[in-house]
N, C-alpha and C positions, 0 to 999 in steps of 0.2 A: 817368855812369850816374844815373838819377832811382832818387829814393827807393820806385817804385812796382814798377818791374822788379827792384828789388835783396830788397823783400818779395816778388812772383809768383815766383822764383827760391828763397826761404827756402822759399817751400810745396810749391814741386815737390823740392828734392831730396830728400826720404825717398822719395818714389815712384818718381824718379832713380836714385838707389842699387837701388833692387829693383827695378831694370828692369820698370817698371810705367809709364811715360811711352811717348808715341809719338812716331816717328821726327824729327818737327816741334819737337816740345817738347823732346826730347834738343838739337836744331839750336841751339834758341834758350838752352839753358841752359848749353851747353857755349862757345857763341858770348860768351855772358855772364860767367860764371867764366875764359874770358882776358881779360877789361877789367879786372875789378872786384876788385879785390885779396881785400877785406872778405867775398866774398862764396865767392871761392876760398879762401880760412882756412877758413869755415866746411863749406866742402866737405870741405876734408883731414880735419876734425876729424872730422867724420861718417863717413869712410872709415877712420882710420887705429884703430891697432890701442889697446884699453883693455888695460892691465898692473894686474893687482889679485893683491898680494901674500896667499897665504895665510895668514892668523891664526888661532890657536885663539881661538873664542870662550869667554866666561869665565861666561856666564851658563850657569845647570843645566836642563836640559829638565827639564819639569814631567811628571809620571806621571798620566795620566788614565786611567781607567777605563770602560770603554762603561756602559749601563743594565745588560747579560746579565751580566758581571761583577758591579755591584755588587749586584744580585739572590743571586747565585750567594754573596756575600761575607754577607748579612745571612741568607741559609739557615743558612751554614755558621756562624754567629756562634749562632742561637736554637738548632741543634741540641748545640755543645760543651755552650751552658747547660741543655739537657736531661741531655743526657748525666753532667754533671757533677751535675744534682740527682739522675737514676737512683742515682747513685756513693753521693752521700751519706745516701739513703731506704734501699740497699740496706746500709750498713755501720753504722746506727741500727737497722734491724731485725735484722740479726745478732748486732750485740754488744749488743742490748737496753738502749742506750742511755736509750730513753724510759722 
């Protein structure tokens, strides 16, 4: 096998696998992958099945907040501080504090 057919063969089989080649080019790739050992590995490999063990990840998802949220967050923060100066203008004027 030339090193030129064993590259035109790496480019075609993704398209190979997705039956996206035509009937000519399947001819010449399948014709190819029985000679060429190196080039049949690489087939299997592309074919055959990935095993990927589930792990817990360990990092912590991060909490973001959209713009409407944090809008919504700095309302409700200047009105507690209202609130709470109401609180304290209203129990100075009662108990006649000043």
């Amino acid at each position: 096998m030339n090193r030129f057919e064993c590259e035109l063969v790496n480019d075609l089989l993704p398209g190979y696998i997705d039956k996206k080649t035509s009937i000519e080019t399947n001819q010449f790739i399948e014709e190819h992958i029985k000679e060429c050992q190196e080039c049949r590995d690489l087939y299997e490999a592309m074919v055959g099945e990935v095993v990927v063990e589930n792990q817990r990840s360990t990092y912590k998802k991060k909490f973001r907040i959209n713009s409407i949220g944090k809008m919504v967050l700095i309302v409700l923060g200047y009105l507690a501080i209202v609130v709470i100066g109401l609180v304290i203008y209203t129990y100075i004027l009662v108990n006649g504090v000043l």
